[in-house]
C-alpha positions, -999 to +999 in steps of 0.1 A: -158+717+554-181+698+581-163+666+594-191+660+619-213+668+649-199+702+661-164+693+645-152+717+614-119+713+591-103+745+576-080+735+552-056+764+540-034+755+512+000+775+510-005+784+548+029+772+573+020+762+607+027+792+620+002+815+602-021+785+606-020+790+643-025+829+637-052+819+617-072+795+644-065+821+670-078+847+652-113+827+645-112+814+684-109+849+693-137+864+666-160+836+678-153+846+716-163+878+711-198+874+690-229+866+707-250+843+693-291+838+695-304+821+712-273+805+731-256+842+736-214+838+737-196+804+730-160+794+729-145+775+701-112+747+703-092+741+676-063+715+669-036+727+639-017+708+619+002+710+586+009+676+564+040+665+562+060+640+541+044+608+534+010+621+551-022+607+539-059+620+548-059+593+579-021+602+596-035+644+591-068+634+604-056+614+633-031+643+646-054+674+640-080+655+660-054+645+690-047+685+694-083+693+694-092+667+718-061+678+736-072+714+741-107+703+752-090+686+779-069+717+788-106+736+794-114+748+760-114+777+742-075+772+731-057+762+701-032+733+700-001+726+675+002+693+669+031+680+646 
């Protein structure tokens, strides 16, 4: 799902943190690798989170989008846990 501008949510029901993280990286990595036209090879962030109890779309929202932001500001091309 597009949530804006450059910014992308993957949403993967029945998928712990863990393999969620396996699951970034392995995009990130995939992404590293291809070369795209015109622009040639670009890196990808991502910020991973799971919902927990008494969650709603704003409390997810809010901490997936601290982790990305949080592994732009690391240098990029990284994916952050957030819990």
């Amino acid at each position: 799902m597009r949530w804006g501008g450059e910014e992308f949510i993957i949403i993967a029901p029945d998928t712990d943190l863990k393999k969620a993280k396996i699951l970034a990286e392995r995009n990130r990595k995939a992404s590293e690798k291809f070369k795209y036209d015109p622009t040639g090879k670009i890196t990808v962030s991502f910020g991973v989170t799971q919902f927990i109890k008494d969650d709603n779309e704003d409390t997810v929202i809010k901490r997936v989008d601290d982790a990305l932001y949080e592994a732009k500001r690391k240098g990029r091309n990284r994916v952050i846990v957030n819990v």
